[in-house]
C-alpha positions in Angstrom: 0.0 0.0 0.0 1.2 3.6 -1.1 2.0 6.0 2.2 2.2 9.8 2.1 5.8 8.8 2.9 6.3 7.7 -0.5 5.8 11.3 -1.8 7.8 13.0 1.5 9.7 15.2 -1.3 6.9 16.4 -2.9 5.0 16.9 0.4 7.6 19.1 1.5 7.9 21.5 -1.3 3.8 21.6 -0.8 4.2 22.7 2.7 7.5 25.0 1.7 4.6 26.7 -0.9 2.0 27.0 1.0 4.0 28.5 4.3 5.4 31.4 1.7 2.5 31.9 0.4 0.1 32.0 3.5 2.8 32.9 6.1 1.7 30.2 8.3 3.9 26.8 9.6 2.5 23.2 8.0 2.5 19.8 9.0 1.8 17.2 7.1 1.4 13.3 8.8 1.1 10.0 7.5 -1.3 7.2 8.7 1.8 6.0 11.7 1.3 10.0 12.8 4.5 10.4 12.0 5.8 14.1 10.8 7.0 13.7 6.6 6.8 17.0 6.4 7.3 20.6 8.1 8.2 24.1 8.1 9.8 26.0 10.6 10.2 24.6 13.7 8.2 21.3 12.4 11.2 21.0 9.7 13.4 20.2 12.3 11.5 17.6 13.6 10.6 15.8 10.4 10.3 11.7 10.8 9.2 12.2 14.5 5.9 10.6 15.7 3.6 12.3 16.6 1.8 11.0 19.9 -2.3 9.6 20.1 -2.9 12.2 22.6 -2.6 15.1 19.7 -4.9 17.1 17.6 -3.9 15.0 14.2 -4.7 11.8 15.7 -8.0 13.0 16.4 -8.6 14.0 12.6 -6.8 10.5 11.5 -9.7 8.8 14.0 -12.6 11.1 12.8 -12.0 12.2 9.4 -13.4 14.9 10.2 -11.4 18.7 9.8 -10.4 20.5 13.0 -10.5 23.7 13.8 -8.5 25.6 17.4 -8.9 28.8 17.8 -7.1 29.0 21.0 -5.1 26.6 21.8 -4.5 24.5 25.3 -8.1 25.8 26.1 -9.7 23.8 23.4 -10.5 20.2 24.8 -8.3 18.5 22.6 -5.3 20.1 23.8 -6.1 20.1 27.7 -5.5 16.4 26.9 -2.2 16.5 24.6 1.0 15.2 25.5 2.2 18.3 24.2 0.6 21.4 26.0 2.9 22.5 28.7 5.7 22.8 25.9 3.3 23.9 22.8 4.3 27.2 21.1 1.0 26.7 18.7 -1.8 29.4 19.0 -4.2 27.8 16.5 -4.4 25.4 14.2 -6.5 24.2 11.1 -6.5 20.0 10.7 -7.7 18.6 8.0 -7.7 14.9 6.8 -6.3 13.7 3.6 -8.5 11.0 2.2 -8.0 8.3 -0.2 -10.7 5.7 -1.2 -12.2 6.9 2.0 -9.7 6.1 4.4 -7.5 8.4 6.1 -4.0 8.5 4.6 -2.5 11.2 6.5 -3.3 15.0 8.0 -2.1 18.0 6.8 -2.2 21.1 9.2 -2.1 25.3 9.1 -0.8 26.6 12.3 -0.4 30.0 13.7 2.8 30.0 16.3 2.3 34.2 16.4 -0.3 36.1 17.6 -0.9 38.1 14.1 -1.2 34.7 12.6 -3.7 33.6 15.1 -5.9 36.7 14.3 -5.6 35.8 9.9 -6.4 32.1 10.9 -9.6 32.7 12.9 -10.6 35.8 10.4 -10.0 33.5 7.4 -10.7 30.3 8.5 -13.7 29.3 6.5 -11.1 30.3 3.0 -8.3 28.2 5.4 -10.9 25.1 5.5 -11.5 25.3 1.9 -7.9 26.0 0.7 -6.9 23.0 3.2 -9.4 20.9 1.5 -8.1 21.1 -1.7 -4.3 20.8 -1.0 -5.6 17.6 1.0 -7.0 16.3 -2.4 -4.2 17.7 -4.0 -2.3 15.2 -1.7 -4.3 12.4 -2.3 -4.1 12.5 -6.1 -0.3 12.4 -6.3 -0.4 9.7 -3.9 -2.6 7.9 -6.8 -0.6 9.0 -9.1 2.2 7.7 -7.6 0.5 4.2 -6.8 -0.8 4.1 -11.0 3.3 4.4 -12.2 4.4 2.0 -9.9 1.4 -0.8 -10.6 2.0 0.5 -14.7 2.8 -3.2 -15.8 0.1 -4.8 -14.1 -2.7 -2.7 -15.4 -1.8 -3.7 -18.7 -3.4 -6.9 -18.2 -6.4 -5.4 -16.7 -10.2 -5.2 -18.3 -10.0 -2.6 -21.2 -12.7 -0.5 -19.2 -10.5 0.2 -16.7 -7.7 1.3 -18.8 -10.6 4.0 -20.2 -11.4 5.5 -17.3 -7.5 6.7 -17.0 -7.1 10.3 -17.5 -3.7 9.6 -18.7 -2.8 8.2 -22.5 -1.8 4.8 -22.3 0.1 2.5 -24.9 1.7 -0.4 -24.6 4.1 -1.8 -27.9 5.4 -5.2 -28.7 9.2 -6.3 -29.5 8.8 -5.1 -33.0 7.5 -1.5 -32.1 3.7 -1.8 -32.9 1.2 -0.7 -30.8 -0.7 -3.6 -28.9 -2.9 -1.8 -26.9 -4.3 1.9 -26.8 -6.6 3.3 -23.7 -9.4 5.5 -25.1 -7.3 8.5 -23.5 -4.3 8.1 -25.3 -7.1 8.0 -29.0 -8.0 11.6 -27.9 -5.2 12.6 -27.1 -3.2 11.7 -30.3 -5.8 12.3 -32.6 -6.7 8.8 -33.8 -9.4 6.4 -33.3 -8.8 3.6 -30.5 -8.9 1.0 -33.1 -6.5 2.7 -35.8 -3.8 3.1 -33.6 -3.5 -0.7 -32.6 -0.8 -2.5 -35.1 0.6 1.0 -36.1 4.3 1.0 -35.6 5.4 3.8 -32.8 7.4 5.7 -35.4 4.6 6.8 -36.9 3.1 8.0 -33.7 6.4 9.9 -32.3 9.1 11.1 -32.7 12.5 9.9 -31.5 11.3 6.3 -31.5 14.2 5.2 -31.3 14.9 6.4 -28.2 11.7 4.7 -26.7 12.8 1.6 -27.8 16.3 1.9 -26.9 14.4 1.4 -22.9 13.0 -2.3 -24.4 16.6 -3.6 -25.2 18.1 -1.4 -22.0 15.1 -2.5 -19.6 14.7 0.6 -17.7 12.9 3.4 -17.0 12.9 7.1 -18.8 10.8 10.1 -18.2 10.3 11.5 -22.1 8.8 14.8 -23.8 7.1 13.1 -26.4 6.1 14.7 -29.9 3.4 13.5 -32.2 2.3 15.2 -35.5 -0.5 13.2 -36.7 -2.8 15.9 -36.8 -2.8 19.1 -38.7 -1.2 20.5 -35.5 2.2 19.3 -33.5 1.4 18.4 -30.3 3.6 17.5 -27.1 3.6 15.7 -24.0 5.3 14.7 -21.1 5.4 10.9 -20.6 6.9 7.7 -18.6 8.5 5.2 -20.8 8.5 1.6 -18.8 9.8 -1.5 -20.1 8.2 -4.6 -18.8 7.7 -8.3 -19.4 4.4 -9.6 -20.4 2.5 -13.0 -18.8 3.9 -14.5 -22.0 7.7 -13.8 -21.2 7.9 -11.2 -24.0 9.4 -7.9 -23.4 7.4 -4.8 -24.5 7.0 -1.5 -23.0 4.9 0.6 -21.8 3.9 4.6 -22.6 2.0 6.4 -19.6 1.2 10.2 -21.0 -0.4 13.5 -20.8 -0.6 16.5 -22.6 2.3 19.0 -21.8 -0.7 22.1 -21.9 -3.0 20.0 -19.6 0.3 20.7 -17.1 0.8 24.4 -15.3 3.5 26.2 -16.8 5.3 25.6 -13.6 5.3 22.5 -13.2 6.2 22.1 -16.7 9.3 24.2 -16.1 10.0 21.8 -13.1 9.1 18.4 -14.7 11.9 19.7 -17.7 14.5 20.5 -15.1 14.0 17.7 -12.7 14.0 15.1 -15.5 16.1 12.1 -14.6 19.2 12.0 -16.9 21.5 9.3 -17.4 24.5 9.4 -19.2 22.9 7.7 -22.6 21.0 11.0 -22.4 24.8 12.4 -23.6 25.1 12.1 -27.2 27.9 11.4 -29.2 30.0 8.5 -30.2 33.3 10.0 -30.5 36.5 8.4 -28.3 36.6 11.8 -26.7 33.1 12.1 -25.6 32.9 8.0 -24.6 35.8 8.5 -22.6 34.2 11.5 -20.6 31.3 9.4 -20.2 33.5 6.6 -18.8 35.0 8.5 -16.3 32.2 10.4 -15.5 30.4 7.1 -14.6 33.4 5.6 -12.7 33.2 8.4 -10.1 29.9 8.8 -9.7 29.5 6.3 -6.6 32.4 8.3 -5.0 31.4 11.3 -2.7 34.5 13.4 -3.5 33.8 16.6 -5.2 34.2 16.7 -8.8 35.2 20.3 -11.0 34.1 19.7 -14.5 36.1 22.1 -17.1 34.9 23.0 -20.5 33.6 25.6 -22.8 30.3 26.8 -22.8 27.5 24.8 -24.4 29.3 21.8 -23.9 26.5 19.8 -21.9 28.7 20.3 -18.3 25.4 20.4 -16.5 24.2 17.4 -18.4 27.2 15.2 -16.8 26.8 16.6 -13.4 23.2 15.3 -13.6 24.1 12.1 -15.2 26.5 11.6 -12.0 24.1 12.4 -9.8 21.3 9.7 -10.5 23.9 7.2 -11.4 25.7 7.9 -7.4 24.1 6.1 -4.2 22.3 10.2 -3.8 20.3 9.6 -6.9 17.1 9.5 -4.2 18.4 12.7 -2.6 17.8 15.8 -3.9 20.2 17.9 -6.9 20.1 21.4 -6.4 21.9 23.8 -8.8 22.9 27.1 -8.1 24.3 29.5 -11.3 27.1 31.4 -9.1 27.3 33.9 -12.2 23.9 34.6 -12.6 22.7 35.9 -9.1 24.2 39.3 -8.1 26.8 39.7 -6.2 24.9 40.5 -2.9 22.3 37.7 -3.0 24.6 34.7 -3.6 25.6 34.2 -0.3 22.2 34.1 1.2 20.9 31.9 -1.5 24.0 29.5 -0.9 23.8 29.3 2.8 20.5 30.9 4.0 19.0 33.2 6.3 17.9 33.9 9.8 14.8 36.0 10.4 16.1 39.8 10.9 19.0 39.1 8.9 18.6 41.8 6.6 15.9 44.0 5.4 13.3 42.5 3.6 14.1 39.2 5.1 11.4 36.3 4.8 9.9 35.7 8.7 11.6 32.5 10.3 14.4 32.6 7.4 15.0 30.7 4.8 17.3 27.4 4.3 20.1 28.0 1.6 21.0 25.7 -1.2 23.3 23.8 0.8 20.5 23.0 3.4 17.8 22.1 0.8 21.0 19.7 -0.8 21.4 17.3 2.4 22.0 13.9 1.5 21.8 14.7 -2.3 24.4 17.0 -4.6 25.0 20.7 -4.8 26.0 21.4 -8.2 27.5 24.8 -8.3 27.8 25.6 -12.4 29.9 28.8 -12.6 32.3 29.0 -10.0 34.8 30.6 -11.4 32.5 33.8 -11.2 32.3 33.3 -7.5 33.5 36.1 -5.5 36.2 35.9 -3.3 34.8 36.4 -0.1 32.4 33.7 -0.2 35.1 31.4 -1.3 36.2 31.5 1.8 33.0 30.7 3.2 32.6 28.0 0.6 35.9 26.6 1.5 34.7 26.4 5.1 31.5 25.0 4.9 33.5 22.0 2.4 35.8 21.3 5.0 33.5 21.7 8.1 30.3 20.2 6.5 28.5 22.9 8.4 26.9 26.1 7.4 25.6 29.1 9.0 23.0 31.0 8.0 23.4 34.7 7.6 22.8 36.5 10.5 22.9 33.4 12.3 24.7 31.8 15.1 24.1 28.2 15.2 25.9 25.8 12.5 24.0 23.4 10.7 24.8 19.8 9.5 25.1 19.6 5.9 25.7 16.4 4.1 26.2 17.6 0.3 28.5 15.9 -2.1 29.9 18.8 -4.3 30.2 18.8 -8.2 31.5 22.5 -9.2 31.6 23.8 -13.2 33.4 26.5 -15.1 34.7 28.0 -18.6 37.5 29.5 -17.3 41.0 28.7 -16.5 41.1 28.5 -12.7 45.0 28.1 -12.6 45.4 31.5 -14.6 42.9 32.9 -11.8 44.5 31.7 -9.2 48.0 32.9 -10.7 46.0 36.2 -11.0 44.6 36.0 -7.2 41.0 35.9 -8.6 40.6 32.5 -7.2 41.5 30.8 -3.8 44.3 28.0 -4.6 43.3 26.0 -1.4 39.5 26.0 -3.0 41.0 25.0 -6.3 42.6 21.9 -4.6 39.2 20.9 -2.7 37.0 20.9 -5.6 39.5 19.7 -8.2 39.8 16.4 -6.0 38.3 14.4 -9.1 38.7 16.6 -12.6 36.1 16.1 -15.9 37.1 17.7 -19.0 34.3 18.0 -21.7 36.0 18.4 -25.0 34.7 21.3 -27.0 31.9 20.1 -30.3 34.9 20.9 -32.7 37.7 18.5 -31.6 35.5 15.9 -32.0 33.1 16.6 -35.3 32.5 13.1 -35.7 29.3 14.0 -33.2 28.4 16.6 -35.2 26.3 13.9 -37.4 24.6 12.3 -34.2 23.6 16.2 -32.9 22.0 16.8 -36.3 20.0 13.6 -36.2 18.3 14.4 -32.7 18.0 18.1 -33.2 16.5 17.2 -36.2 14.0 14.8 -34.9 13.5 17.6 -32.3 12.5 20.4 -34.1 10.5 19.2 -36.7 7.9 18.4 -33.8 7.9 21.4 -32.6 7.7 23.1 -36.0 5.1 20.5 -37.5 7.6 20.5 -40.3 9.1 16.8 -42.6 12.8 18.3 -43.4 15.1 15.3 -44.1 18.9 14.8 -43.5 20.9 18.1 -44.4 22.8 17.3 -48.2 26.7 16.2 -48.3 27.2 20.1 -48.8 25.9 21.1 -45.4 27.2 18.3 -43.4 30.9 19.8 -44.9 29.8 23.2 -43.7 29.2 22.4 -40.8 32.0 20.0 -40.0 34.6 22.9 -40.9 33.0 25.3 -38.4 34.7 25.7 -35.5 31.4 26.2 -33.2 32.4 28.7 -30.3 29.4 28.1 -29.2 29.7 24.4 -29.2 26.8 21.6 -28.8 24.3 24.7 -27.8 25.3 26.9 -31.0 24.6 23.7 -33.1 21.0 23.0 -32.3 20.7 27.1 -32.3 22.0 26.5 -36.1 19.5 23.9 -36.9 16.5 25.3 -35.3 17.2 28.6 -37.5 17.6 26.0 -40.9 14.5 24.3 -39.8 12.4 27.4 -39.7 13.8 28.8 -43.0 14.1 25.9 -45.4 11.4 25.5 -48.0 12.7 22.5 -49.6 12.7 18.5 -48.5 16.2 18.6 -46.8 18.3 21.0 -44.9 20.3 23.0 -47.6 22.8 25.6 -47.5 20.8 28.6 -48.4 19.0 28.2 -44.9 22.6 28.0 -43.1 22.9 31.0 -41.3 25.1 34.4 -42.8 27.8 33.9 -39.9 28.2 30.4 -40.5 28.6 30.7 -44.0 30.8 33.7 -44.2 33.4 31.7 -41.8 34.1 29.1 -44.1 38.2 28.7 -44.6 39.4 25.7 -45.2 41.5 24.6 -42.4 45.1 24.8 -42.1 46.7 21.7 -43.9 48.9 20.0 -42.3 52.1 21.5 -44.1 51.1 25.0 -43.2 50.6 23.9 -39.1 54.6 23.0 -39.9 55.4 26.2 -41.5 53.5 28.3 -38.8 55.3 26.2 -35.9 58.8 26.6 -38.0 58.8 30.5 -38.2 57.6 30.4 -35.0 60.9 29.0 -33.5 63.0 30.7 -36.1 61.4 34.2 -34.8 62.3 33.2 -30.8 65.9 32.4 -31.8 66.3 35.5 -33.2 65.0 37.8 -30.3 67.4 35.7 -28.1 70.4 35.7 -29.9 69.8 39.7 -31.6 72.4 41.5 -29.0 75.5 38.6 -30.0 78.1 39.9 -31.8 78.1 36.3 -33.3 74.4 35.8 -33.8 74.0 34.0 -36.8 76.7 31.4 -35.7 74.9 31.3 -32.8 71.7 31.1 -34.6 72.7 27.9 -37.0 74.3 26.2 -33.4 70.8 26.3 -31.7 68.8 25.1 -34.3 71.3 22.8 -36.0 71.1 23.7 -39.3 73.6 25.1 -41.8 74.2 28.9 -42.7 73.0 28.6 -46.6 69.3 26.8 -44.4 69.5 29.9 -42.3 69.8 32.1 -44.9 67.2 30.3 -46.9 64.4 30.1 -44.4 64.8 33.8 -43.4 64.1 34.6 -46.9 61.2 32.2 -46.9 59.6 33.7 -44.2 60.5 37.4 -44.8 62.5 37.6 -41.9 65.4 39.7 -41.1 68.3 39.8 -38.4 69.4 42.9 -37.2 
């Protein structure tokens, strides 16, 4: 059976919503009364149980909502375990139902006096507001209960399967569709009965990615695309693989419409998406051998700095390590150290205490290093960091404790650290931009990306997928750029790298007229940068004058200097002579 304890993360960035919102503590508590989730002073005490004697195991007996206007005089509390020590005022309890039984409680509470006075003005707005967040609860504990039963529903009566609200498909070993719910028929487009035997190509794109889960047996949350109707449409979906009654392996597609989801929660679904490292494309040695390290440190907790140039995909591998690391169940946080100003990074890194500042949020706010415990802070940027809160940094790595601003107390943090950058720390630190001792703490285990155009043998993989990508999006058929294009774009030297690329083909996509990506819908800069590259003879020549220009400057006061000259580089006077004229160079 599915407990509110299954959905303890979610839970907690309800009650985190709801307290910011309301400016009110929450509690929420599962059917063994015990606290999953909490803010302020209830934060701290998350996992603790709750005893029979309190409000909330009234509501779990009755079922009914609560309501205490003033509390140890109701008659509830003048029996609680809790009342000589019990900072609450008032408090608002309402069950959270499921099939009616009582899954949990989820309580408003006032701890000040101007809080008490909002509750008791407001309650009957509370009651209703509460009643919907508890229904709120209960769905995503349903939810939660429908993907983890996925591959035994399958098997259940079709009238079931019809009364889902989510589009369901399930597809054979040779990617045709065996069944189709009545949900997924509206939301694609096509009658229940047409899509059964249609292979899932013809549904959606990037099918080769869904079946890639069949032969991998895993897993993968998917944005899925599907142009079957005069008008592109998009959803969010769970790809499962699963083995029938029969022994056969096949797969499963649980999905919804991506408009059907708040903005939001769209926004968080994209970020939050579990990536693994065959989410990183390419096939080149350099790329594979990234990968390969990438992965063999993952299960380590030492901190990790990956280098590269921007719009290499560093963010992509911190992820990757993350949900391939024993923390994959804890939370990733990332922080952009060089897009929040100056003088709100170090309360967003390491929180705030009430008073701490003006404008600060009552009873503070935890920092990104709190809201990271037991999961990964990935800190992209950090060469942008500013030197003062290196230090900081540098002591909370060493200490595993940070202090909130304004605060006195330090607080456990349990945070395994994976940093990022574009720039050359070593030249920064040579500069005294950038602490050496930090340096050496987060370059414990380094990851080098390799930039798109030392290894354009991807460039043909990116073009496939980007492809794929946006002629969903567009509602547009363009095929395979021609031989021409490919060249093009193989001699560019991308600055931009992987993120300039699908930039590129997104503009082509939109331009061309034709069947297949040409080179009249390449963009002007792209075009206009096209030298060949430097043969290998002329990388010889360049190197050549190069030495032949530093012997001179060092040997330009000798009295002596061409004997001197011919001695260091060990070749004759008439070579000398010969290669100075080659090069148009003169000694003085």
């Amino acid at each position: 059976m599915v407990n509110l304890s299954d959905i303890a993360d979610f839970a907690q960035q309800v009650a985190q919503a709801i307290s910011s919102a309301l400016d009110i503590e929450v509690q929420i508590i599962d059917r063994q009364l015990r606290l999953i989730a909490g803010t302020g002073m209830y934060f701290n005490r998350i996992n603790e149980i709750f005893d029979v004697t309190s409000a909330c195991h009234h509501v779990m007996e009755t079922g009914h909502p609560l309501i205490i206007e003033e509390a140890k005089k109701h008659k509830i509390c003048l029996q609680c375990r809790y009342r000589p020590t019990c900072a609450d005022l008032a408090e608002i309890c309402y069950p959270i139902l499921l099939d009616d039984s009582c899954v949990g409680v989820i309580a408003f509470i006032a701890q000040r006096e101007d809080q008490q006075q909002t509750l008791i003005a407001r309650k009957d707005t509370l009651l209703m507001f509460i009643g919907k967040m508890s229904a709120m609860l209960a769905y995503t504990i349903r939810s939660y209960e429908l993907n983890r039963q996925i591959s035994r529903l399958i098997d259940s009566q079709q009238t079931i399967m019809d009364s889902i609200q989510e589009g369901l498909i399930s597809i054979n070993t040779e990617g045709q569709i065996v069944f189709a719910n009545q949900a997924a028929a509206i939301l694609i487009g096509i009658a229940q009965t047409d899509l059964l035997k249609k292979p899932i190509h013809e549904i959606f794109q990037s099918s080769e990615e869904i079946m890639m889960c069949m032969k991998q047996q895993k897993t993968m949350e998917i944005e899925l695309f599907t142009k079957v109707s005069l008008k592109a449409k998009q959803f969010i979906g769970t790809v499962t693989s699963i083995i029938g009654y029969d022994g056969e392996p096949g797969l499963v597609i649980c999905f919804r419409d991506i408009e059907a989801i708040p903005k939001a929660i769209r926004n968080y679904l994209r970020k939050e998406r579990k990536i693994t490292f065959d989410d990183i494309l390419g096939k080149s040695q350099a790329i594979l051998n990234a990968k390969k390290r990438a992965f063999q440190v993952a299960s380590s907790d030492s901190s990790i700095l990956i280098t590269g140039e921007s719009g290499t995909g560093k963010e992509m591998f911190a992820r990757a390590i993350h949900y391939a690391s024993s923390r994959s169940s804890g939370p990733l946080i990332s922080i952009n150290c060089g897009a929040i100003p100056e003088g709100l990074l170090e309360s967003e890194l390491f929180g705030y205490e009430e008073g701490a500042f003006t404008g600060a949020k009552k009873g503070g706010k935890p920092g990104q290093f709190e809201l990271a415990n037991n999961g990964t802070l990935f800190l992209d940027e950090i060469g942008d960091m500013p030197l003062h809160l290196q230090v900081k940094l540098l002591r909370v790595i060493e200490e595993k404790q940070v202090q909130r601003v304004g605060g006195t107390k330090p607080i456990f943090v349990n945070a395994r650290i994976i940093a990022a950058t574009n720039k050359n720390l070593e030249k920064m630190i040579s500069s005294g931009e950038f602490r050496e001792d930090l340096f050496y703490r987060l370059n414990v285990i380094p990851l080098h990306i390799p930039p798109l155009r030392e290894r354009p043998e991807d460039i043909e993989t990116y073009l496939a997928h980007f492809i794929d990508k946006y002629n969903a999006l567009l509602n547009k058929k363009i095929g395979y750029p021609t031989d021409e294009v490919i060249a093009i774009l193989k001699n560019y030297s991308w600055p931009g790298n992987v993120r300039e690329l699908e930039n590129v083909i997104e503009y082509a996509i939109n331009l061309e007229t034709g069947p297949k990506i040409s080179v009249s819908s390449l963009p002007e800069k792209l075009l206009s940068s096209q030298h060949p590259l430097p043969s290998y003879s002329t990388k010889v020549k360049d190197l050549e004058k190069k030495v032949l220009v530093e012997a001179i400057n060092k040997y330009k006061d000798k009295p002596d200097k061409v004997q001197h000259l011919c001695a260091s580089l060990g070749i004759s006077r008439s070579t000398l002579y010969r290669k100075l004229k080659q090069f148009n160079l003169k000694i003085k």
